[in-house]
C-alpha positions in Angstrom: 0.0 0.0 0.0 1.4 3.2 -0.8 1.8 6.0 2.2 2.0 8.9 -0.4 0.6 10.1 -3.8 2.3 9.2 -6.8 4.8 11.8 -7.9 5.5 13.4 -4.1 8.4 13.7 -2.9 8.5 12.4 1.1 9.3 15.9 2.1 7.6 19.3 1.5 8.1 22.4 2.5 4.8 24.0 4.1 3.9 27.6 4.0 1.9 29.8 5.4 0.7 33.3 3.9 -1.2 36.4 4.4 -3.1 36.0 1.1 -2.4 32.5 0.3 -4.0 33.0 -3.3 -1.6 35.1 -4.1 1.1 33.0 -3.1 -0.5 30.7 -5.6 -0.1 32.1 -7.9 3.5 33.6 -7.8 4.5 30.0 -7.4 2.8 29.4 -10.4 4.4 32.4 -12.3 7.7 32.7 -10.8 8.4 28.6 -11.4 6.1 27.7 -14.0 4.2 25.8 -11.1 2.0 23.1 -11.7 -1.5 23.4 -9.0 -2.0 19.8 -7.7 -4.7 20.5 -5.1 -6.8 23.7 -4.0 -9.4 23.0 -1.0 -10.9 26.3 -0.5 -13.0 27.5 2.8 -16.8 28.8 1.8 -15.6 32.3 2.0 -12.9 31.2 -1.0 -9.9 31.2 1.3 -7.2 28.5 0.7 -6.8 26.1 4.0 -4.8 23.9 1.8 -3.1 24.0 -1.5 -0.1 22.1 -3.6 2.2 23.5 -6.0 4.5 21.1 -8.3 7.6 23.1 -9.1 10.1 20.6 -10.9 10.3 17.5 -9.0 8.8 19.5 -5.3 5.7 19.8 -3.8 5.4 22.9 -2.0 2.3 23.0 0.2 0.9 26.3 1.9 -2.6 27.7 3.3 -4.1 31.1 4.4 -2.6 32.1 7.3 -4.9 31.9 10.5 -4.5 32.7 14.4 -3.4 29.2 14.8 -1.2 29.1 12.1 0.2 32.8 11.1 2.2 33.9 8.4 5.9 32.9 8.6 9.2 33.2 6.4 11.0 30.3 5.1 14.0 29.9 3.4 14.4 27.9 0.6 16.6 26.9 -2.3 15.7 25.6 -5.5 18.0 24.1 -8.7 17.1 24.9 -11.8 18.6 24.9 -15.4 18.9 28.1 -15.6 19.4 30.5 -12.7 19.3 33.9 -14.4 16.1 33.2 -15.8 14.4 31.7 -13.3 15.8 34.4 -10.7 14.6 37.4 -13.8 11.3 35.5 -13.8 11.3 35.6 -10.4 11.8 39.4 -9.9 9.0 39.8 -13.4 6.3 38.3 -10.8 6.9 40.4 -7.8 10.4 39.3 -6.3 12.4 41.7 -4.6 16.5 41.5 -5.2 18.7 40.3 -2.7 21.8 39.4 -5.0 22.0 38.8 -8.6 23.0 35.1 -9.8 26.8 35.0 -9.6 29.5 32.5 -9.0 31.7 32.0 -5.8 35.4 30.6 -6.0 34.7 27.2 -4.4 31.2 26.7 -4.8 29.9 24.7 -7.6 26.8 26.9 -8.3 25.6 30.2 -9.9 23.5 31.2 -7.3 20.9 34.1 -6.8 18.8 34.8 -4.1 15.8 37.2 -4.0 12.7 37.6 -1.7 9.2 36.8 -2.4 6.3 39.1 -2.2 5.6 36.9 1.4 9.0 37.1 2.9 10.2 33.6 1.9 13.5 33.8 1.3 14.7 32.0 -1.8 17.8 30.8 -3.9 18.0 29.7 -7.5 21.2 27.7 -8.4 22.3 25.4 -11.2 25.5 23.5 -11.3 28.2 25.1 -13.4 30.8 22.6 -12.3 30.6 19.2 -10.6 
């Protein structure tokens, strides 16, 4: 029997925001994120939502008095970090440092903030 969906990875960041629709949806423009599951409260708030970005799930819901808004910090490969961290900044990132390459680290890496607080880095491999 299996203990997870198909296609989840067996750890997920979880997130809670302000205005968890519009986290949504800069997952979904920022990463090209793929919505898995949306299970909305009667007044159309979000008390549960997945978003597949690559091979992640990242969960998140509406922020409530027993669960508030907090900032995460997370990092994220992709093939290409100067688009993914210009796409980022096109959908409402704010820049912390532009994608660049450190004497010892394999990486380009960029970091930027989302429009929640999250903290975020985009990297992909330059030499391994």
């Amino acid at each position: 029997m299996a203990y997870k969906p198909q296609g989840y990875n067996d750890l997920s960041p979880y997130l809670s925001a302000d205005d968890a629709q519009a986290l949504k949806q800069f997952l979904v423009d920022a990463f090209d994120g793929e919505v898995l599951r949306i299970y909305e409260a009667d007044d159309g708030r979000i008390m549960h939502g997945e978003v597949r970005i690559g091979d992640s799930v990242i969960m998140f819901s509406q922020a409530s008095p027993n669960w508030p808004a907090g900032k995460a910090v997370l990092h994220l490969y992709v093939p290409d970090a100067n688009a993914a961290y210009a796409k980022a900044l096109a959908a409402g990132a704010t820049e912390v440092q532009a994608p660049s390459e450190r004497e010892g680290d394999p990486d380009r890496r960029g970091t930027f903030t989302d429009p929640f607080g999250n903290g975020w880095s985009v990297s992909h491999e330059v030499s391994g």
